[in-house]
C-alpha positions as CSV (number, residue, x, y, z in Angstrom):
1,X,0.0,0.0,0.0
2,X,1.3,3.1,-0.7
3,X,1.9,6.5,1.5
4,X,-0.6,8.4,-0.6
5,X,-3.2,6.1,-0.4
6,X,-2.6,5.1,3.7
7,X,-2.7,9.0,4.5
8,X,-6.1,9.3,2.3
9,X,-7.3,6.0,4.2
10,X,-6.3,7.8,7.3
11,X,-8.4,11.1,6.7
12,X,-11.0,8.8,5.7
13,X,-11.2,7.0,8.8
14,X,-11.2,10.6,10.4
15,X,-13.9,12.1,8.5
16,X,-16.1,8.8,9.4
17,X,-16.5,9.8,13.5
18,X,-14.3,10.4,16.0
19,X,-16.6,10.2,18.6
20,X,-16.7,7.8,21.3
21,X,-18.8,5.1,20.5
22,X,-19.8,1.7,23.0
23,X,-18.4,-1.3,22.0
24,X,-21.0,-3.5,19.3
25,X,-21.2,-6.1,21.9
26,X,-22.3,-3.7,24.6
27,X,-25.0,-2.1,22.1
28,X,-26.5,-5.3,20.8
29,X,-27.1,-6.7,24.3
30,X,-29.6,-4.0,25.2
31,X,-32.9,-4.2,24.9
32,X,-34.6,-3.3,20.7
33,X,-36.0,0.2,20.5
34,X,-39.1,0.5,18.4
35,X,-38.3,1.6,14.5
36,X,-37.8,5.5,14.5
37,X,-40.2,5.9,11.4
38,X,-43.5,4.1,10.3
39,X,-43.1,3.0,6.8
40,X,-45.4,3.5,4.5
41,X,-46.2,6.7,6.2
42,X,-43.6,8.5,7.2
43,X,-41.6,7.1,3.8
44,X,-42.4,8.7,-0.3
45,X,-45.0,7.1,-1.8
46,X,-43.4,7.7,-5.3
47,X,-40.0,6.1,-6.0
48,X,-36.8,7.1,-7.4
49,X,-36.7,5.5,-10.7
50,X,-34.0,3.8,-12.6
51,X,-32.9,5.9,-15.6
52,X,-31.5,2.9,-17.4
53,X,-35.2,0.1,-17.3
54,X,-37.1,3.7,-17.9
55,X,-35.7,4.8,-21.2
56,X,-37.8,7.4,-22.8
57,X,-40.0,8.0,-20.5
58,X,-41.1,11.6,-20.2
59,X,-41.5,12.2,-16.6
60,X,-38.3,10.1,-15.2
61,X,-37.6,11.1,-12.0
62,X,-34.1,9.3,-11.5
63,X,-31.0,9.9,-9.5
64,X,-33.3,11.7,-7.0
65,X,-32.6,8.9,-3.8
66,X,-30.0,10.8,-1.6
67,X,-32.7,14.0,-2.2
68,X,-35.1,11.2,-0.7
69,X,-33.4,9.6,2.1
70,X,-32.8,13.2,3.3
71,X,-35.8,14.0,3.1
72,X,-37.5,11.7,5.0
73,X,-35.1,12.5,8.0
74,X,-35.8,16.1,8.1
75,X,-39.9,15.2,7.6
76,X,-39.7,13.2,10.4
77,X,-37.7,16.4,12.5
78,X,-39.2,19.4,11.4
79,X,-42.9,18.9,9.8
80,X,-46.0,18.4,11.1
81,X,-49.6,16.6,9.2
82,X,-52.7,18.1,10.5
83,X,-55.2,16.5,8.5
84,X,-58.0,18.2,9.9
85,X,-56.7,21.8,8.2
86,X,-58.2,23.0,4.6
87,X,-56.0,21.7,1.9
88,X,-53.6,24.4,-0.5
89,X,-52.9,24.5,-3.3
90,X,-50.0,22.7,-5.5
91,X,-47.6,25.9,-5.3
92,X,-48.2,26.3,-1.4
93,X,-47.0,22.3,-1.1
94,X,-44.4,22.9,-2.9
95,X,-43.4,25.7,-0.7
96,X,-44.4,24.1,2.4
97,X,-41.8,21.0,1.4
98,X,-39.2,23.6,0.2
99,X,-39.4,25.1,3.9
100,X,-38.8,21.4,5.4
101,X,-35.6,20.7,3.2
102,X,-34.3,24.1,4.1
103,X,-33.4,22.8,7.7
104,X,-30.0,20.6,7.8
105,X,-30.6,17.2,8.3
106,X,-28.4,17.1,11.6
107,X,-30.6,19.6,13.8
108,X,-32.4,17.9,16.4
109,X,-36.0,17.5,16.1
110,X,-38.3,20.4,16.8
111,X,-41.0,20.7,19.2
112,X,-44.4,20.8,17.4
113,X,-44.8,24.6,17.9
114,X,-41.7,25.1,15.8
115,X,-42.0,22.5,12.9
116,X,-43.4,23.6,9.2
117,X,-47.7,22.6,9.4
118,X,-48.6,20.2,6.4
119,X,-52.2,20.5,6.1
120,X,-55.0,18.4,4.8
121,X,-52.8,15.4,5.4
122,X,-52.1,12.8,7.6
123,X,-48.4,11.7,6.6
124,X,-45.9,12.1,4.2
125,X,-46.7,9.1,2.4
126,X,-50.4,10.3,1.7
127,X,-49.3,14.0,1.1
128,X,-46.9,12.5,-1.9
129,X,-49.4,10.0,-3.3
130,X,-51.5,12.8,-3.5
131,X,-49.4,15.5,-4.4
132,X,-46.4,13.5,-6.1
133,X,-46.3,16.5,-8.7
134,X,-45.8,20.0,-5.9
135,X,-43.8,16.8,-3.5
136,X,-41.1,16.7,-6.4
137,X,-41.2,19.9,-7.5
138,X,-40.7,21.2,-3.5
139,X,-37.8,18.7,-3.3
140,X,-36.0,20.4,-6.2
141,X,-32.6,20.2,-8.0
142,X,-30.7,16.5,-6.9
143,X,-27.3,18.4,-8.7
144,X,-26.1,19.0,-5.1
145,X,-26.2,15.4,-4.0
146,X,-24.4,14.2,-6.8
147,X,-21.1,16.0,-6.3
148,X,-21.2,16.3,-2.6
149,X,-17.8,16.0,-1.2
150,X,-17.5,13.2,0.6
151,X,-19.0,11.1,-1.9
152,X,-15.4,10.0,-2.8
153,X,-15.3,7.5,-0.3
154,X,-17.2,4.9,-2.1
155,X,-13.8,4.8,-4.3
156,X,-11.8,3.2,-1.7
157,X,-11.6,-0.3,0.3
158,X,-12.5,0.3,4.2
159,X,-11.2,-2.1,6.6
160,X,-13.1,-3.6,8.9
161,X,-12.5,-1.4,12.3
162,X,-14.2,1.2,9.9
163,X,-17.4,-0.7,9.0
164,X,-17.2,-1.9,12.4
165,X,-17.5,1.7,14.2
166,X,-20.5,2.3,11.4
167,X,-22.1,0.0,12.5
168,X,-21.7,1.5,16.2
169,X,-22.6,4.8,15.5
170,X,-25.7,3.8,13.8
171,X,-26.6,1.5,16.5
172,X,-26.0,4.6,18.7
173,X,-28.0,6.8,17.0
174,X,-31.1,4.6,16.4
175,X,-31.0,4.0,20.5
176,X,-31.1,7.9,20.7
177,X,-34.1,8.1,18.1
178,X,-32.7,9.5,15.4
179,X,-32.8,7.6,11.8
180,X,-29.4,7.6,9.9
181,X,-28.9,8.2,6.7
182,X,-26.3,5.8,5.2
183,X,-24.3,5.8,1.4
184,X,-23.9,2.0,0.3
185,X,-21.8,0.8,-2.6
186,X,-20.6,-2.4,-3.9
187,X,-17.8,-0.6,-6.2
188,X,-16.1,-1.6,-8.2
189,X,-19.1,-3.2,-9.3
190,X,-21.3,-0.7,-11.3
191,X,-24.9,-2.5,-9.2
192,X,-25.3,-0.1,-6.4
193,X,-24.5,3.6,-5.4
194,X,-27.6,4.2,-3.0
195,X,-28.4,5.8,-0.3
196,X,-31.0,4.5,2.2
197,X,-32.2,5.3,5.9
198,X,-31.5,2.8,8.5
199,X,-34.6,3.3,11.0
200,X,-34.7,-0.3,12.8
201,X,-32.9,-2.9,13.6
202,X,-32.8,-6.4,15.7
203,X,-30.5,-9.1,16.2
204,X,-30.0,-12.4,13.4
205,X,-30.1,-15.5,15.1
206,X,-26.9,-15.7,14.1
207,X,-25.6,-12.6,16.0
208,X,-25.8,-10.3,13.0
209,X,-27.6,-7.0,13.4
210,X,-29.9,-6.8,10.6
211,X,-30.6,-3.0,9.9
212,X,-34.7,-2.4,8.5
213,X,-34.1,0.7,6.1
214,X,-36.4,2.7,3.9
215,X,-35.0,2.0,0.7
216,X,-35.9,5.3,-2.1
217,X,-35.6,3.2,-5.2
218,X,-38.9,0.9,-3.4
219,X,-41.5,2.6,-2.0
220,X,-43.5,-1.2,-1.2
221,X,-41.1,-3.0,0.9
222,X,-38.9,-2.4,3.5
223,X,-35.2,-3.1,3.0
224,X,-32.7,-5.0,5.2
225,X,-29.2,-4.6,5.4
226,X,-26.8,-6.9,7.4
227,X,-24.0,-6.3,9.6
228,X,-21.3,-9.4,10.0
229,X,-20.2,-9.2,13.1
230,X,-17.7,-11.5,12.4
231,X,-16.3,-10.9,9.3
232,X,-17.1,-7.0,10.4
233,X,-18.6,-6.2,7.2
234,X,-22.0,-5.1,6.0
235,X,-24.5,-7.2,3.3
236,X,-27.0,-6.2,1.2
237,X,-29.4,-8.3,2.5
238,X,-32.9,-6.9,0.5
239,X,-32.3,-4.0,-1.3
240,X,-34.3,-2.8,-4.4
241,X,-32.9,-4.7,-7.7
242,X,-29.5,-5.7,-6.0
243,X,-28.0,-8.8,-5.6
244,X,-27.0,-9.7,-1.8
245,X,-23.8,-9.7,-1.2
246,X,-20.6,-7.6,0.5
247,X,-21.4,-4.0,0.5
248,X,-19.6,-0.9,2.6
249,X,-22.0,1.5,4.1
250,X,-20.9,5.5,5.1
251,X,-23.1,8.2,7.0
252,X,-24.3,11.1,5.1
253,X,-25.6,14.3,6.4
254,X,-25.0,13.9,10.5
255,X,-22.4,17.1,10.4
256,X,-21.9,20.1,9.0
257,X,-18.7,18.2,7.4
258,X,-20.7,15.3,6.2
């Protein structure tokens, strides 16, 4: 291995968390929480299509799942449905979703009195069935997401102390109630460079923590991604038009760094 490439391993292992974080043992002994988010209610009803089995079509919405993931995390902090208040109109969605995607995605959550009021709607999933066109429109421009800087890291191996304290710190935060947002590749297979939100979890029979995520690219079924405990690795276990297999996961959007 080269110098160059151990010092770009080594601010790569830095700009993955430096916090302290209890050991995976520790974590997995306590007791399950509840999933953070309901889903198929607080998830899109629409999905992020695939540009390559959608050729042609008009109103593609594609490359659009780290916008999604994101989303759905700062929904769940900073909105509000009340489906009891007269409905708006497409423009004022739109608006009212723009104002939700304005706050970063690593504030805390905000008390009820401060969170942007969705009205005439009981969820997120029924306000984008309903309103897919203002939902996507709100959500705007994915350009951002696509050259955001740390996406780099899906370039290079991690070893496993890496996926390892991932797999901590997401264990961590779904204990503290707060859903994590997670980049997954398989490079330098071309099959998957997906986000998803890890919002559950609970223990294989095996010892492996199987993570429930909300999956962009599949609106219908929850996915499942594994953590080895063993081979300290993660597995795509059911994710959207992927085959299972070795994957290595990142967090996205949990810093003003990353």
């Amino acid at each position: 291995m080269s110098l160059s490439f151990r010092l770009v391993l080594l601010v790569a292992l830095a700009l993955t968390g430096c916090a302290s974080v209890a050991p995976l043992d520790t974590v997995a002994r306590e007791p399950v929480p509840p999933p953070i988010i309901r889903f198929g209610v607080d998830t899109f009803a629409f999905p992020n299509e695939s540009r390559t089995k959608n050729r042609g079509k008009p109103d593609l919405y594609a490359n659009y799942c780290f916008v999604m993931a994101r989303a759905v995390i700062q929904f769940h902090r900073f909105a509000r449905f009340d489906p009891s208040a007269a409905p708006l109109t497409s423009d004022e969605y739109a608006s009212r979703v723009r104002r939700v995607i304005s706050r970063v995605p690593w504030d805390d959550p905000r008390p009820p009195s401060e969170r942007v009021v969705i009205p005439g709607y009981a969820s997120l999933y029924e306000l984008s069935r309903a309103q897919e066109p203002a939902v996507k429109a709100g959500l705007g421009s994915a350009l951002w997401t696509w050259v955001h800087w740390t996406n780099w890291r899906v370039v290079f191996p991690m070893p496993g102390a890496q996926q390892e304290r991932v797999a901590r710190e997401t264990l961590a935060e779904l204990r503290a109630g707060r859903a994590v947002q997670l980049l997954v590749t398989n490079l330098p297979r071309w099959e998957l460079n997906h986000t998803v939100v890890a919002y559950g979890y609970r223990l294989g029979d095996n010892g492996e923590v199987e993570f429930t995520v909300y999956d962009p690219n599949d609106p219908r079924e929850r996915g499942r991604i594994t953590f080895d405990r063993d081979a300290r690795r993660f597995n795509a276990t059911r994710l959207h038009d992927t085959e299972p297999g070795p994957i290595r996961a990142f967090r996205m959007y949990y810093s003003p760094l990353l």
